[in-house]
C-alpha positions in Angstrom: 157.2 53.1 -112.8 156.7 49.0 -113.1 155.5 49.9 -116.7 158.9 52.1 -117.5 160.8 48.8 -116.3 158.9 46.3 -118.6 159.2 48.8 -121.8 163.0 49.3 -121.3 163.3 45.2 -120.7 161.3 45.1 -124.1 163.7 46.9 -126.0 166.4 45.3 -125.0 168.4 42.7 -126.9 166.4 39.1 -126.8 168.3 37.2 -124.3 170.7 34.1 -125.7 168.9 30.6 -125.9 170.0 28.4 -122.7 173.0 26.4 -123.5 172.0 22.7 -123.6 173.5 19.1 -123.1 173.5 18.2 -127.2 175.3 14.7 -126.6 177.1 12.1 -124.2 179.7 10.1 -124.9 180.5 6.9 -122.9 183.8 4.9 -122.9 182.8 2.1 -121.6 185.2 2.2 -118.3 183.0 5.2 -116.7 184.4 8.5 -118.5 181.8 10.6 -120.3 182.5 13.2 -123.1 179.8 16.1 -122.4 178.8 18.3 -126.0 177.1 21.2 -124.4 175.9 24.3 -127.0 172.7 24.9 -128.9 170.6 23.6 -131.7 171.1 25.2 -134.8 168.2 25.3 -136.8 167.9 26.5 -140.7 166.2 29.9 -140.5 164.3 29.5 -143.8 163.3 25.6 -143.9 163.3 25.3 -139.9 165.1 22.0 -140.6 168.2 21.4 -137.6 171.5 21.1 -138.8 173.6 17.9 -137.0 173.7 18.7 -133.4 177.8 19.2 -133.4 177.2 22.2 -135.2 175.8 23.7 -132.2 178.7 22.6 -130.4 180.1 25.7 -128.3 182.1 23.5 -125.5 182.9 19.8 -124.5 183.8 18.6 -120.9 184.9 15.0 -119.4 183.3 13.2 -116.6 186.0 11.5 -115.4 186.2 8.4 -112.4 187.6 9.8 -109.2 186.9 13.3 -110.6 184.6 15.7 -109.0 182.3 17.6 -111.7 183.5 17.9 -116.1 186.5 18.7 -116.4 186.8 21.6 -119.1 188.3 21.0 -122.7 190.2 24.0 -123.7 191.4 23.5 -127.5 195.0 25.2 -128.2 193.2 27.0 -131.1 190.4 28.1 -132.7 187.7 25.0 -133.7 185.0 25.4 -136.2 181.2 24.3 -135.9 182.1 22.1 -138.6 185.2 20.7 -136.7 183.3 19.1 -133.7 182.8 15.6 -134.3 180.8 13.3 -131.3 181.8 10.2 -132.7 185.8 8.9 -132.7 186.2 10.8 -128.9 187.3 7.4 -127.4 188.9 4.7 -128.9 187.0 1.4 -129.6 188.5 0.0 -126.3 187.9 3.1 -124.6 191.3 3.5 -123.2 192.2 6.5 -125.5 191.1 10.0 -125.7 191.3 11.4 -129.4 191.3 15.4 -129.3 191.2 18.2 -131.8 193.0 21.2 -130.7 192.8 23.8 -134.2 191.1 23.5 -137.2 194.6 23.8 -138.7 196.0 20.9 -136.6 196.9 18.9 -134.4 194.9 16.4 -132.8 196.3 14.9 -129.6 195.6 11.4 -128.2 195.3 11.2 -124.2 195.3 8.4 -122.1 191.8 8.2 -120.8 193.7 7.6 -117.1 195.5 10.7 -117.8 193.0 13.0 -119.5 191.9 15.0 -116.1 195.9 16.0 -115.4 196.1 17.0 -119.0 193.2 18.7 -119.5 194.1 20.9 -116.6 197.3 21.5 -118.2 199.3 19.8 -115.5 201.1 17.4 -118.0 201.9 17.1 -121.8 199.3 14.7 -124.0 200.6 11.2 -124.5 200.8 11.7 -128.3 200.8 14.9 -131.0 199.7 13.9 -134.3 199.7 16.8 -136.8 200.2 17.3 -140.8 203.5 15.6 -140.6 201.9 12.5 -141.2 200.1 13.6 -144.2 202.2 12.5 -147.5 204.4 15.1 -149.1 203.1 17.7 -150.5 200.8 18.0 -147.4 203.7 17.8 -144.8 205.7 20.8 -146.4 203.5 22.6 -147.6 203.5 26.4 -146.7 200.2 26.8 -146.5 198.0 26.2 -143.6 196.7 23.1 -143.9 192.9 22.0 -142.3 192.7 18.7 -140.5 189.4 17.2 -140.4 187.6 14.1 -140.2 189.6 12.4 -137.3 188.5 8.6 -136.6 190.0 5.7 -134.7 190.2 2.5 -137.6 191.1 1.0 -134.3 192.0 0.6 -130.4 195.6 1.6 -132.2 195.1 3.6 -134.9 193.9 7.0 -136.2 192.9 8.8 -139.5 192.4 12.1 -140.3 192.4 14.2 -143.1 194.3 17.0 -144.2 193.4 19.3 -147.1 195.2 22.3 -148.4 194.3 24.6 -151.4 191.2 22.3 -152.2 193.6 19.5 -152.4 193.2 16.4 -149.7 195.1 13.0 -148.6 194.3 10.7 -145.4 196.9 11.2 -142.6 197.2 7.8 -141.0 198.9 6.9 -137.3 199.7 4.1 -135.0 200.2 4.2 -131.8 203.4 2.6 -130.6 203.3 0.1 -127.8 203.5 2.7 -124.8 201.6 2.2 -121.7 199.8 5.1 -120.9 200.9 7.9 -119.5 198.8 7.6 -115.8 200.3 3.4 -115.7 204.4 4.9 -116.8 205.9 4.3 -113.5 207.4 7.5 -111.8 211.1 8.5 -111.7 212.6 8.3 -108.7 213.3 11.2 -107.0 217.0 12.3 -107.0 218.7 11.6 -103.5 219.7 14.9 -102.3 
């Protein structure tokens, strides 16, 4: 009988390589962005591709928060779209998100990014093709936004392309405190 066990287990579809920690990233103040997939490897020249195409799912370490909180994008992402670098903003502060290879990105208050990744309030910002110069903004077609980067603590640049055609998307954050330092409504007096 033990050998009927080990000859169906043989035949049986190879089991899925362990998902792995690919990368951390730190922002300085004590939140981590976690890259966990695999390493995707070239079948032919056994040469590994850059480790965000192995990306399969990306988590936050946050202060006062207990485990990595999930990332859940709005859409569908891309290996291509997962990008380690450009998470945080140079000072940290600032949580710069993809959420669909067809747009948008949103930018999250670091302070804020647990509440909103759990879907318990809105990002702080939106950015999406709108930026982009006409005939990107009104353009029927979907357009893909790629290559997201903070130029600085204040601004961000992406790209958007449609039909082969490209132009940078540019934004800057206004002067808002962020979202988690806003100070709350009071409550109407019943």
């Amino acid at each position: 009988m033990p050998l009927l066990i080990a000859a169906l287990v043989a035949c049986g579809e190879p089991a899925a390589p362990a998902e792995q920690l690919l990368h951390t990233v730190e922002n300085g103040h004590g939140a981590r962005a976690r890259f966990y997939g695999q390493q995707v490897v070239d079948e032919e020249s056994m040469i590994p591709f850059p480790l965000e195409y192995g990306v399969e799912r990306l988590c936050f370490e946050l202060p006062g928060e207990d485990g990595c909180v999930p990332f859940e994008p709005w859409g569908t992402l891309y290996f291509s779209d997962w990008r380690f670098e450009g998470v945080f903003s140079p000072d940290g502060h600032w949580a710069l998100l993809q959420q669909d290879r067809f747009c948008p990105y949103t930018v999250v208050s670091v302070a804020a990014l647990g509440p909103v990744l759990r879907g318990e309030q809105p990002p702080d910002f939106i950015l999406d093709r709108a930026l982009a110069p006409d005939p990107f903004r009104t353009s029927t077609l979907a357009p893909i936004c790629e290559n997201a980067r903070w130029e600085s603590d204040d601004v961000v640049v992406f790209t958007v392309s449609v039909h082969g055609e490209s132009a940078e998307a540019r934004w800057t954050r206004p002067f808002t405190p962020p979202a988690a330092l806003r100070p709350t409504p009071p409550s109407p007096l019943p």
